[in-house]
C-alpha positions in Angstrom: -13.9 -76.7 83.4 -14.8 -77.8 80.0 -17.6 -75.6 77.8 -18.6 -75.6 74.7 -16.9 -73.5 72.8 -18.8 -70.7 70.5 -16.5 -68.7 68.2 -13.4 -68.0 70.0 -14.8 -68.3 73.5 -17.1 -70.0 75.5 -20.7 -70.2 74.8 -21.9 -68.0 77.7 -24.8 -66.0 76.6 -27.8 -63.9 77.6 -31.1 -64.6 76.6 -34.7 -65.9 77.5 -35.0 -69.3 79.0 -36.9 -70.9 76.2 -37.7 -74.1 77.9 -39.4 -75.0 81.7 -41.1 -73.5 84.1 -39.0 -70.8 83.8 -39.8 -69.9 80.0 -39.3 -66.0 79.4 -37.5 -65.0 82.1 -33.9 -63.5 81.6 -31.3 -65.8 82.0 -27.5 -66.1 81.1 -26.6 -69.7 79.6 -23.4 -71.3 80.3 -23.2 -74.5 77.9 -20.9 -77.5 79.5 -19.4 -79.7 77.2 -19.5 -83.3 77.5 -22.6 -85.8 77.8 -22.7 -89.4 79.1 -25.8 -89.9 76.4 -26.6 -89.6 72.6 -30.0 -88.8 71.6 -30.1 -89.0 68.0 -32.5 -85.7 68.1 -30.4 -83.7 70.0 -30.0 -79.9 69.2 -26.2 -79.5 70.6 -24.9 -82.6 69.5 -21.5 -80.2 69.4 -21.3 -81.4 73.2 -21.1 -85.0 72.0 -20.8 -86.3 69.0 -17.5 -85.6 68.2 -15.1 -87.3 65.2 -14.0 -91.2 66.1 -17.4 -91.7 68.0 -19.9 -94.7 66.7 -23.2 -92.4 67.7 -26.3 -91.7 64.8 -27.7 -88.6 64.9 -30.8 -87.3 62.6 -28.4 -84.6 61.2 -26.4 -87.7 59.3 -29.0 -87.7 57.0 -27.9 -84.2 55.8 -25.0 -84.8 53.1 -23.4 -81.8 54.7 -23.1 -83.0 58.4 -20.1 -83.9 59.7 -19.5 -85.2 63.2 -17.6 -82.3 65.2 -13.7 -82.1 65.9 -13.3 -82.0 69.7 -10.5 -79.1 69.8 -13.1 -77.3 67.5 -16.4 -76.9 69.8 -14.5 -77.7 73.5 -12.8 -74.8 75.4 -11.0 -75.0 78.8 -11.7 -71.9 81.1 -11.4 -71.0 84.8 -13.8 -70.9 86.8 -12.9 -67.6 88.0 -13.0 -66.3 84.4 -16.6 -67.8 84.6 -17.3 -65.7 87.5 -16.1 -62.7 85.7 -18.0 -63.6 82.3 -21.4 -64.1 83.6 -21.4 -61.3 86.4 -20.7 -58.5 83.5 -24.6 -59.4 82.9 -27.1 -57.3 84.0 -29.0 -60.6 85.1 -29.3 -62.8 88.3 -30.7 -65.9 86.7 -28.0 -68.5 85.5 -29.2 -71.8 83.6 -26.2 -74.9 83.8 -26.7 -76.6 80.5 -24.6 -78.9 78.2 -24.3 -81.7 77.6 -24.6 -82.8 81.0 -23.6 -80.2 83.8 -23.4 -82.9 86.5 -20.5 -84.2 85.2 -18.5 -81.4 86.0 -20.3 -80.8 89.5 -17.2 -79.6 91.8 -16.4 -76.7 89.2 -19.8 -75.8 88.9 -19.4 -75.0 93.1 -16.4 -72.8 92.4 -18.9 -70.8 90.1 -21.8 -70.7 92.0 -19.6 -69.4 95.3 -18.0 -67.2 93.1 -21.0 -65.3 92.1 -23.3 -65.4 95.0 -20.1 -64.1 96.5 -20.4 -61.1 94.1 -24.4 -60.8 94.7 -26.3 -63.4 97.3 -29.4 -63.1 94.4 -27.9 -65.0 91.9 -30.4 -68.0 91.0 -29.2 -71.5 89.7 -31.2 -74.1 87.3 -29.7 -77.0 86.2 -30.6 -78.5 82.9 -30.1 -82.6 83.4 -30.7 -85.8 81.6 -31.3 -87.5 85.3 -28.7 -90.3 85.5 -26.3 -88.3 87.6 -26.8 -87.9 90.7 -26.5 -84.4 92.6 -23.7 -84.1 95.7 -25.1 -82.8 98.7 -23.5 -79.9 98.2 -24.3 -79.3 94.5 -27.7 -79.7 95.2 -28.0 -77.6 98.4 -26.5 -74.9 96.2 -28.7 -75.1 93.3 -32.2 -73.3 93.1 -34.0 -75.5 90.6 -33.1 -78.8 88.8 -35.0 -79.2 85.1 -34.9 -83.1 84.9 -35.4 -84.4 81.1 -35.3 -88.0 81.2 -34.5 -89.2 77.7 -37.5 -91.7 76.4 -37.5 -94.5 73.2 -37.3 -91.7 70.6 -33.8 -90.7 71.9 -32.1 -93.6 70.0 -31.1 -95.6 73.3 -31.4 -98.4 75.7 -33.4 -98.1 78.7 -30.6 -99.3 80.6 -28.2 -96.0 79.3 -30.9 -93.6 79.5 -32.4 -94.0 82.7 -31.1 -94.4 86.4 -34.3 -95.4 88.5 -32.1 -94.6 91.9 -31.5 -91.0 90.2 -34.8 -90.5 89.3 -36.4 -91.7 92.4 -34.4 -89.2 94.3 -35.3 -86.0 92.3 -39.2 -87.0 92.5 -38.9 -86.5 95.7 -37.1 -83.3 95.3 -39.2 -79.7 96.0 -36.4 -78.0 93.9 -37.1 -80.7 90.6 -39.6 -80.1 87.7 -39.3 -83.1 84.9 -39.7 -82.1 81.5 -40.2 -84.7 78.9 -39.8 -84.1 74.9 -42.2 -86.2 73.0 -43.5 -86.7 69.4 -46.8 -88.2 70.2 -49.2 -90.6 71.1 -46.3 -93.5 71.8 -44.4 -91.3 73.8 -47.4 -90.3 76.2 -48.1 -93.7 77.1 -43.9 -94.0 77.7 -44.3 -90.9 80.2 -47.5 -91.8 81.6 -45.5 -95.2 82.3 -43.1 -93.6 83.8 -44.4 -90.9 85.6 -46.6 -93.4 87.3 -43.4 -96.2 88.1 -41.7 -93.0 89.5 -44.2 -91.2 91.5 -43.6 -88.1 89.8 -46.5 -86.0 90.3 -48.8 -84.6 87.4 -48.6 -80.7 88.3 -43.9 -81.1 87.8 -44.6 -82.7 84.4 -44.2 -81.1 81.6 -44.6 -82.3 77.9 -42.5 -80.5 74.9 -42.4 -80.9 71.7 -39.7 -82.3 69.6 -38.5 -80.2 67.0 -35.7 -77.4 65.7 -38.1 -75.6 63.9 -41.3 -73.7 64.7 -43.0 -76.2 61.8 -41.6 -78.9 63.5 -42.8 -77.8 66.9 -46.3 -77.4 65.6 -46.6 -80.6 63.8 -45.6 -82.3 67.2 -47.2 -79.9 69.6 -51.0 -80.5 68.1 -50.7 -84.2 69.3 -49.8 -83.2 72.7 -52.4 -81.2 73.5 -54.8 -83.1 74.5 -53.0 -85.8 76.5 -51.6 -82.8 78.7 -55.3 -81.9 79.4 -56.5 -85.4 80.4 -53.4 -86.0 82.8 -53.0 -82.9 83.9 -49.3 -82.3 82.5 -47.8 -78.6 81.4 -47.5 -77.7 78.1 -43.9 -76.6 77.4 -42.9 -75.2 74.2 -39.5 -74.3 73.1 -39.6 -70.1 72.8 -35.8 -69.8 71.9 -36.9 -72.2 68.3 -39.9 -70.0 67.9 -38.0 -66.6 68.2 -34.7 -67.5 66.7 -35.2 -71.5 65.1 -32.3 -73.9 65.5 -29.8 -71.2 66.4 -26.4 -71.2 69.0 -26.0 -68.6 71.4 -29.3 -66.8 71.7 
């Protein structure tokens, strides 16, 4: 399976899950590589934006950014060596980021097995932009699905960034929470838009603020407030920004 890679190895780490309805808990990380979108705000663009590709990103504003070299920030491994990375954790919580995990689903199987064949506790969250669509099998095995469809502020067309088929079916999903990041008051009325066209209900919404700083977080956060209150959405911040700022690996 591709990962991201983080120093000479895969960026497989244990921390708190800074983001969801899970924020706080211990959880070990395992970062795929790969997306099949490119929000321009996106904290690990190293999944993505690699050298020869046409996407913007805020970073190119920054005289020192440079898109990333592929064989740089992508590393093959095993599933099985997976397996054996994640279970040397003292943790039964595992969070499937990227990227986009579901473009990798049948090797995210040989993990899962593998580990609940170590310990039947293991727990699995998957992190998803919503526009892939889950196998059966993929879904039966996973414990929770964090669904962030990507809104106007992401840089792209309606027509990349959403799948109404996709969405439809993880609305109706017990295991799906849908987490939207948003800047203010233009993006609630986008979510309130699409919350309602999707019958998502209020109490699996949850609003973040944009940002890879705690200033930036705040800045944004204070407009959200009060929107959450009047529609009954969670407030989600981002704990792993506020504890350790725009930071790989923790």
């Amino acid at each position: 399976m591709l990962l991201a890679r983080l120093n000479d190895g895969p960026e497989i780490f244990f921390t708190l899950q800074g983001e969801g309805v899970s924020a706080g808990l211990p959880a070990v990380f395992i970062r795929a590589s790969l997306c099949n979108l490119h929000c321009r705000w996106c904290d690990t663009d190293h999944t993505w934006n690699f050298e020869g590709t046409p996407w913007k990103h805020d970073k190119d504003a920054d005289p020192a950014y440079r898109k990333h070299r592929k064989a740089d920030v992508t590393i093959e491994v095993p599933a099985a060596e997976v397996v054996s990375r994640v279970a040397a954790f003292p943790c039964r919580r595992v969070v499937l980021t990227g990227g986009e995990p579901l473009l990798q689903q049948e090797a995210w199987l040989e993990v899962i097995q593998g580990l609940r064949a170590i310990d039947p506790a293991y727990v699995f969250e998957v992190e998803t932009n919503g526009t892939k669509p889950p196998t059966p099998e993929f879904r039966a095995a996973v414990n929770q699905f964090n669904v962030s469809p990507k809104l106007a502020n992401s840089g792209m067309e309606a027509r990349l960034r959403t799948v109404p088929a996709v969405i439809d079916s993880f609305a109706t999903d017990p295991k799906a929470w849908f987490k939207f990041v948003a800047r203010g008051e233009e993006d609630v009325a986008e979510i309130l838009a699409f919350t309602t066209g999707h019958n998502i209900p209020a109490s699996k919404v949850l609003i973040m603020p944009e940002g890879r700083s705690a200033a930036e977080l705040d800045r944004h956060g204070l407009a959200l407030t009060g929107p959450c209150m009047t529609h009954g959405w969670r407030f989600c911040d981002r704990l792993h920004v506020r504890l350790w700022g725009d930071k790989r690996g923790v």
